[in-house]
C-alpha positions as CSV (number, residue, x, y, z in Angstrom):
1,X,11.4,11.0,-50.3
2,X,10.1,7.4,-51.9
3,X,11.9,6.0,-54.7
4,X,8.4,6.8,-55.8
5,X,9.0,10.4,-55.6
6,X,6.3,11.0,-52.7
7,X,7.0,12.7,-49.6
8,X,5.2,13.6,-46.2
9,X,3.9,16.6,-45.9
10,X,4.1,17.7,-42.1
11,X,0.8,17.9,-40.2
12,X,1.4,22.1,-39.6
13,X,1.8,22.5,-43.3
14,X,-1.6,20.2,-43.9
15,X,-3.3,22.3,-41.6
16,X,-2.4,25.8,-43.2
17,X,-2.8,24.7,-46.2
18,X,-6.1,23.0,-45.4
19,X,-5.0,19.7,-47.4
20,X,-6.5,16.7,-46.6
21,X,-6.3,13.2,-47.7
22,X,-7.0,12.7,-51.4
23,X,-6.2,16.4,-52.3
24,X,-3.6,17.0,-54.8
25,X,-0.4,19.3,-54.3
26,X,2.0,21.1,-56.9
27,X,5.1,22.5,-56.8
28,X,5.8,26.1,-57.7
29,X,9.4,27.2,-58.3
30,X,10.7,30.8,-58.1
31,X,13.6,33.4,-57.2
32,X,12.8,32.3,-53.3
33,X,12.8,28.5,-53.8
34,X,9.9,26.3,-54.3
35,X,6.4,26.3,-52.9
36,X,4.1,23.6,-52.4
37,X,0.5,24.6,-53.1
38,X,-2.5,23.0,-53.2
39,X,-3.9,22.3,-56.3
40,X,-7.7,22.6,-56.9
41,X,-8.7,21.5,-60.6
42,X,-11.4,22.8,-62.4
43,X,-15.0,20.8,-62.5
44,X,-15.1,21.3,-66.0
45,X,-13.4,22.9,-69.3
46,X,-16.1,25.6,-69.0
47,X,-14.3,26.9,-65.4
48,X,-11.2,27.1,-67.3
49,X,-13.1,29.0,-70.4
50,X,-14.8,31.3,-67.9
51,X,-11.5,32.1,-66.1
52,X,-9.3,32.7,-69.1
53,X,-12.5,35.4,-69.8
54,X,-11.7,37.1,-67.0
55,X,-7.9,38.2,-67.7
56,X,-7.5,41.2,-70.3
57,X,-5.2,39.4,-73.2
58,X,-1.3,40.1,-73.6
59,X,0.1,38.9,-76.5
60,X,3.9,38.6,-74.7
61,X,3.0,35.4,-72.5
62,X,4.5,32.6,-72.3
63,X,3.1,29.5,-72.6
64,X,4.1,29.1,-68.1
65,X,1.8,32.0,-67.8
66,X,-0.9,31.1,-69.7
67,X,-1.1,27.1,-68.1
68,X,-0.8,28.9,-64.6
69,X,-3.9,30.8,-65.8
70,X,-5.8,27.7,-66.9
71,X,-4.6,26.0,-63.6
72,X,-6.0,29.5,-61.6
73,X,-2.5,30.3,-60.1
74,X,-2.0,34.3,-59.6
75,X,1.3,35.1,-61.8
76,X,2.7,38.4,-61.8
């Protein structure tokens, strides 16, 4: 890691993840460790609108679910 915080991703893990120069990655932490994925941001504030339509509303989340929702990450 840089003092910058960046690290190399190794070419196997570009290729299954399909990542190529430019894209962005996050970093997903959970009981198994931490994942990288890759991120893929909405065009607009209308995809995120559209997408948030699409779940069925449960009062009980937590503000993590409802970002990962906004971001388009699957949450149990």
């Amino acid at each position: 890691m840089t003092v910058k915080g960046q690290v190399t991703v190794p070419k196997e893990f570009r290729v299954a993840l399909g990542l190529s120069p430019g894209d962005e990655v996050g970093f997903v932490g959970g009981a198994e460790g931490i994942r990288l994925v890759k991120v893929d941001r909405p065009r607009t504030g209308r995809d995120v609108l559209d997408r948030l339509r699409k779940v069925e509303w449960d009062p009980t989340w937590t503000t993590g679910r409802l970002m990962a929702l906004t971001r388009g990450e699957e949450t149990d």
